[in-house]
C-alpha positions in Angstrom: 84.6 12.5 -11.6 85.9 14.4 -14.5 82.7 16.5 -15.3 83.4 17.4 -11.5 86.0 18.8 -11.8 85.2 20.8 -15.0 82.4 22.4 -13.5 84.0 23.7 -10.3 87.1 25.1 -12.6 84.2 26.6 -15.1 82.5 28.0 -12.1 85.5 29.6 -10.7 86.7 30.7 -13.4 83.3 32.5 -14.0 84.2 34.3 -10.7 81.7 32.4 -8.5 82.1 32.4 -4.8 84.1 29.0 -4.2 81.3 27.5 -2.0 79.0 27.5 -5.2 81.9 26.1 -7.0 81.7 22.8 -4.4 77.9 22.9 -4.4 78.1 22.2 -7.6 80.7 19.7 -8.0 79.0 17.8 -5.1 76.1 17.9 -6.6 77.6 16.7 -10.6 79.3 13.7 -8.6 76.7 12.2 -6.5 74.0 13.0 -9.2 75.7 10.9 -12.1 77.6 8.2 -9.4 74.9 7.5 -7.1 71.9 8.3 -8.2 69.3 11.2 -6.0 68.6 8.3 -3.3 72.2 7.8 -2.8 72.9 11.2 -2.5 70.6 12.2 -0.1 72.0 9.2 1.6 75.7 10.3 1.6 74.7 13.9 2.6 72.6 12.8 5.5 75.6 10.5 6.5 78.0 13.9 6.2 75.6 16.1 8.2 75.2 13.8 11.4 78.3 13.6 11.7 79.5 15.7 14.9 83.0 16.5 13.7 82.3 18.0 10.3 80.1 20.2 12.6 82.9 21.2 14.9 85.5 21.6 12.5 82.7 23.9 10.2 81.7 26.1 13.6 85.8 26.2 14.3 86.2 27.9 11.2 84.3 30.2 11.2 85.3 31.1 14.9 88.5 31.4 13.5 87.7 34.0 11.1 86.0 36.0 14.2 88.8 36.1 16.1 91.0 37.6 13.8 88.5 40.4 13.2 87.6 41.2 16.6 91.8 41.6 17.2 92.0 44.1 14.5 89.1 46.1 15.7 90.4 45.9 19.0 93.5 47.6 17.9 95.6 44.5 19.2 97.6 43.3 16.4 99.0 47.1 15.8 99.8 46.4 19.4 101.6 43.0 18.5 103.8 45.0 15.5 104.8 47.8 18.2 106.1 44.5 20.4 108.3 43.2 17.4 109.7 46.5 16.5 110.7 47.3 20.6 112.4 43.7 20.2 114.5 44.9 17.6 112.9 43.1 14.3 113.1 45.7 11.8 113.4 45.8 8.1 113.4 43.0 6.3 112.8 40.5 9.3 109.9 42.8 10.2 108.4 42.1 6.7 108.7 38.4 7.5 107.9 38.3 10.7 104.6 40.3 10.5 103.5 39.0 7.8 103.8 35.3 8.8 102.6 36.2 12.2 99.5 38.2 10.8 98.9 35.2 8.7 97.8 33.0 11.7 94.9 35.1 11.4 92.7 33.8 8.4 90.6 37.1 7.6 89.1 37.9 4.1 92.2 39.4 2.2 94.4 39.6 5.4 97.6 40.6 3.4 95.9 44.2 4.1 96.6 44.0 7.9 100.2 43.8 7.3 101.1 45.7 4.2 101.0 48.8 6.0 104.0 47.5 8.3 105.5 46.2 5.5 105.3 49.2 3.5 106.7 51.4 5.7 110.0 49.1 6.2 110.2 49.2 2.6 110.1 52.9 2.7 112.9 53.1 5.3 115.0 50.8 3.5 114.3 52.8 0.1 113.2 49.6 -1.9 111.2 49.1 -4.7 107.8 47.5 -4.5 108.2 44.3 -6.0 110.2 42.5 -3.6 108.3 43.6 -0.5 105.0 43.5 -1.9 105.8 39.2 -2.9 107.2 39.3 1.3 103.9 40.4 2.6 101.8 37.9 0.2 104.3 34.6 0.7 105.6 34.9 4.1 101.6 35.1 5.4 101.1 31.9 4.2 102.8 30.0 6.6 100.1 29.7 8.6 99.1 26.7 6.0 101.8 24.3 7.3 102.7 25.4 10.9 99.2 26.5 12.6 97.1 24.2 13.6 94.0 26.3 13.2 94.4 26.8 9.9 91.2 26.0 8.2 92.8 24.4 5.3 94.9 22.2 7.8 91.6 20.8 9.8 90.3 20.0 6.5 93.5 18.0 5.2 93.5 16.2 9.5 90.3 15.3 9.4 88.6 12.0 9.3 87.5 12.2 6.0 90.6 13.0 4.6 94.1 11.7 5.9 92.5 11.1 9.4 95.3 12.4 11.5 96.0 14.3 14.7 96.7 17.7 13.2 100.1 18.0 15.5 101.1 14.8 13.7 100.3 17.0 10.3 102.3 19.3 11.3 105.5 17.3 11.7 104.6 15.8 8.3 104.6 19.3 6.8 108.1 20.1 8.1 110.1 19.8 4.6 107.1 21.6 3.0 107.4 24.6 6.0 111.2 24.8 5.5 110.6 24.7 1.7 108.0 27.8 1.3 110.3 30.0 4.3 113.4 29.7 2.0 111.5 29.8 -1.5 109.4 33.3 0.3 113.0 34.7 1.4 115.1 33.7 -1.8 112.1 35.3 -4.4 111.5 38.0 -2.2 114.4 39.7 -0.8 116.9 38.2 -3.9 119.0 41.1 -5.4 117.1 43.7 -2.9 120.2 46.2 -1.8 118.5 48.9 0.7 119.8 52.0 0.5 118.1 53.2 4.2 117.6 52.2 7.5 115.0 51.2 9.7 114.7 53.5 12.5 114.8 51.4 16.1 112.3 51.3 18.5 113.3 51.6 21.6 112.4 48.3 24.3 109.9 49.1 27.0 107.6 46.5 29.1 104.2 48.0 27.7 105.0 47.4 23.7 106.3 43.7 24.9 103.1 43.0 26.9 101.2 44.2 23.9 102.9 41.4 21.7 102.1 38.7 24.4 98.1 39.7 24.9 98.0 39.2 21.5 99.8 35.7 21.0 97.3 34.8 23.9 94.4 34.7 22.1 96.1 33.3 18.9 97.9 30.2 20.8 95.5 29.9 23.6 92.8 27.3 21.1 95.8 25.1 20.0 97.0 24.4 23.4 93.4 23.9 24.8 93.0 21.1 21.9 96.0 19.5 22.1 94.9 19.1 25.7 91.7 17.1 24.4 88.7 20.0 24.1 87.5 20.3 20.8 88.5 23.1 18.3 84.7 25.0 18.8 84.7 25.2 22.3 88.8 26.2 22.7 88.0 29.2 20.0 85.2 30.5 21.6 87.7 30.8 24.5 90.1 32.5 22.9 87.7 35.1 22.0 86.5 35.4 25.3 90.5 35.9 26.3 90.9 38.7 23.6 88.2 40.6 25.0 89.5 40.2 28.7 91.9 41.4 27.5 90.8 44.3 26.1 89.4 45.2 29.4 85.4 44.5 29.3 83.7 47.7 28.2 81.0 49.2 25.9 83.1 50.3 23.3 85.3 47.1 23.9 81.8 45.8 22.9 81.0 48.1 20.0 83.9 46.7 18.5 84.3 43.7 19.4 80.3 43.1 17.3 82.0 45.6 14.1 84.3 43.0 14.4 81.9 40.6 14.1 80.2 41.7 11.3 82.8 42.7 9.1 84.4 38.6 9.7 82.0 37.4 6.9 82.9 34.2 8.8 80.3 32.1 6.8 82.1 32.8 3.5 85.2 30.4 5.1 83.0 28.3 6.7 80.6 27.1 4.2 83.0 26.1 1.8 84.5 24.1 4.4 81.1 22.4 5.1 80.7 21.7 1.5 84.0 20.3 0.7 83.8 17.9 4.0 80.3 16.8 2.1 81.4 16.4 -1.0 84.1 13.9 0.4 81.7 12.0 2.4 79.6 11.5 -1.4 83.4 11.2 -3.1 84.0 8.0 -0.7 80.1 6.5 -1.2 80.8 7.1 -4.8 83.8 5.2 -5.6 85.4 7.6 -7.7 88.4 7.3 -5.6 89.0 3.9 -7.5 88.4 5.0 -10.5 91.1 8.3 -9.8 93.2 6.0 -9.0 93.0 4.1 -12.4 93.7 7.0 -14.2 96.5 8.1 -12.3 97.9 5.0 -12.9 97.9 5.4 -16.2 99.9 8.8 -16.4 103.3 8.1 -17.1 104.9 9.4 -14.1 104.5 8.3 -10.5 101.3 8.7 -8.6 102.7 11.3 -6.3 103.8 13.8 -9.1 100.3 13.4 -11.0 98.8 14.4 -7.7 100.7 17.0 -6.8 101.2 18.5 -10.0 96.9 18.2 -10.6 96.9 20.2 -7.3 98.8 23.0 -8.7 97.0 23.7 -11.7 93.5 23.3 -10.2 94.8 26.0 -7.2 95.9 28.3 -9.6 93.1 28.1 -12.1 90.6 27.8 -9.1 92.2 30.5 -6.2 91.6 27.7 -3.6 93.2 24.8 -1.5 90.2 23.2 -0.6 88.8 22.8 -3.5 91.5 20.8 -5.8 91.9 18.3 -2.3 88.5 17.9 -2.2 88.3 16.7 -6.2 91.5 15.0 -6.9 93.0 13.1 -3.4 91.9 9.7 -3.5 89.9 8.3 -0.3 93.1 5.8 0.2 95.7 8.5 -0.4 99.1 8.1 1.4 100.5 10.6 4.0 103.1 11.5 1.3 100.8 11.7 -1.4 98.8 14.4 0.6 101.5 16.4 1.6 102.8 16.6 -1.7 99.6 17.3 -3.4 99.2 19.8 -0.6 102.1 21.5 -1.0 101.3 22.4 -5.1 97.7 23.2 -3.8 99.2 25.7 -1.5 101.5 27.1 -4.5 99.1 27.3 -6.9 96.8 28.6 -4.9 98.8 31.7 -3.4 100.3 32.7 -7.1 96.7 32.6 -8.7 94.9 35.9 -9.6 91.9 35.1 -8.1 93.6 34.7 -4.8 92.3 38.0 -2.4 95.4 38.0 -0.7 97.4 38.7 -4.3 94.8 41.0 -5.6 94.8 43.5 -2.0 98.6 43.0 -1.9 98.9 44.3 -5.7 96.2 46.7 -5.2 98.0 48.5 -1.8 101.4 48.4 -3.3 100.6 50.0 -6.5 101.2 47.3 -8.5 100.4 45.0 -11.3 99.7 41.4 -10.7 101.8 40.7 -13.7 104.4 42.7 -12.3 104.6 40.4 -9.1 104.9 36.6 -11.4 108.3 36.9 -12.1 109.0 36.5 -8.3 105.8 34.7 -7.8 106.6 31.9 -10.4 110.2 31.4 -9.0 108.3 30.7 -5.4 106.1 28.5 -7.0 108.8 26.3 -9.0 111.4 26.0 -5.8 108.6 26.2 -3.3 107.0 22.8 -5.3 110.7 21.3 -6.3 112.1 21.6 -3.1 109.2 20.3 -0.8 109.1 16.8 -3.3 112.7 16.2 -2.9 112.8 16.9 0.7 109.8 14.7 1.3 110.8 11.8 -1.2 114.0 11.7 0.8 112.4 10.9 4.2 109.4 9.0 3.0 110.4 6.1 4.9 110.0 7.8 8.1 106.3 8.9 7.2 
């Protein structure tokens, strides 16, 4: 288990997509636990298996979506909607960001650091505090959506083997958590010496905000309903498109769109790390985790969560530390906790595209954004395990 671990953190670290990084670890772990017949075994257990293939095609469906709405021009059309509402300034940096977060795209902080940019201009603010909005606030998604890719992952089966709106509710403390650590390291000792010019409301800037949400909350409706996550995504992209009113340059850009998602570089790590659970389970390395954590002197759930952390940062992934470390027995409020530092970890490291665009586009250092970034991470972390630990009997 251990020389798993290491060589997904060495891989990483060597800057190796984070689907090799799995591959790899899979591979280490099955190879030394269960011999090549085993393996083969585990995998071909993992590949029949008609929900790892749903939540793998959801994915990257996911990632589609999101691109086709930017080339459509429909979420500048959802930012025009907030700003006729009358969300401006430093609510608009929240509120965009968080709601451009819903959709997972390859460095998405880009789609809403121009909005966020320009309130900072208006307010006459430094970088440095609007620059950590647009990179926290984003990452709601990972605790409230329930198509977020690294949500299906912790739901499914293989993992904590929960209805994802049952997840959710779970992730409450650690949603109130990152909103107020985002808002408290972001906007703390900002004083604007500007204002943000309003927009006035009209009917066409709010019906722009609403085609767009349809799309975006049109899949988790349709699978809380009981369709499967494939099959509601592929109708939300066929709603975006409606919407778009049917055309051939609606269709010229709804394909750029589908070329520039590079949806099989969120998908296949997803496939892998589902895999490498399956042969983690077959193994029974989860027993022998447990053993070890045991034998750390401080409780299970602070070992855990704490492990998370460190292997998001050092890795610049969620996925990966829950696939290595969470034990095939784990309790709900060991996951969420171990969640939560994967989540922190993961957003603060360097190799994180969201940080390195979000840097890039501001001007800025990544060094420059840690002092804000770190004080996140530590009340972010501290405040999600008390919160949790004080209503674990209700979980």
């Amino acid at each position: 288990m251990l020389a798993s671990i290491a060589a997904m953190v060495v891989l990483s670290a060597l800057g190796l997509h984070v689907a090799f990084c799995i591959l790899a670890g899979l591979l280490v772990l099955g190879l030394l636990t269960l011999g090549p017949g085993g393996l083969l075994t585990a995998l071909s257990t993992g590949l029949t298996d008609l929900h790892i293939w749903d939540i793998t095609a959801s994915v990257a469906l996911i990632t589609i979506l999101g691109s086709v709405m930017r080339e459509l021009g429909q979420l500048d059309e959802m930012m025009d909607g907030l700003r006729s509402l009358g969300i401006r300034g430093r609510g608009l940096m929240a509120v965009s960001s968080a709601l451009l977060g819903l959709l997972p795209v390859p460095g998405g902080a880009i789609l809403s650091a121009s909005v966020v940019d320009e309130e900072r201009k208006n307010l006459k603010l430094g970088e440095k505090g609007p620059a950590t909005a647009n990179l926290l606030f984003r990452h709601l998604n990972f605790f409230i959506y329930p198509l977020s890719p690294a949500l299906i992952f912790l739901a499914s089966p293989d993992v904590l083997d929960v209805s994802i709106p049952a997840l959710i509710v779970a992730l409450l403390p650690a949603s109130l958590a990152h909103l107020a650590s985002s808002a408290l390291s972001s906007f703390y000792g900002l004083r604007p010496s500007g204002t943000s010019p309003k927009r006035p409301f009209n009917a066409r800037d709010l019906a722009g905000l609403i085609k767009g949400l349809i799309p975006i909350l049109a899949a988790p409706v349709l699978g809380s309903l009981g369709l499967w996550l494939s099959p509601s995504l592929c109708i939300s992209i066929l709603l975006s498109l409606l919407l778009a009113r049917p055309s051939r340059e609606v269709l010229r850009k709804a394909l750029m769109g589908l070329r520039k998602s590079k949806a099989h570089s969120f998908a296949v790590p997803v496939l892998l790390a589902l895999l490498f659970r399956a042969v983690f389970k077959a193994s029974g390395a989860s027993g022998v985790l447990r053993a070890l954590l045991s034998k750390v002197p401080v409780p299970e759930w602070l070992a855990l969560c704490v492990l998370a952390f460190f292997l998001g940062l050092a890795t610049g992934a969620v996925m990966l530390p829950l696939t290595a470390i969470l034990p095939a027995d784990v309790s709900m409020v060991e996951g969420v906790l171990a969640y939560a530092g994967a989540v922190a970890g993961y957003v603060i490291s360097p190799l994180h595209l969201c940080f390195i665009v979000t840097a890039e586009y501001f001007g800025l250092r990544q060094v420059d954004m840690y002092p804000r970034l770190i004080a996140y991470a530590v009340l972010m972390v501290g405040m999600t395990s008390a919160l949790v630990l004080a209503l674990s009997p209700f979980y």
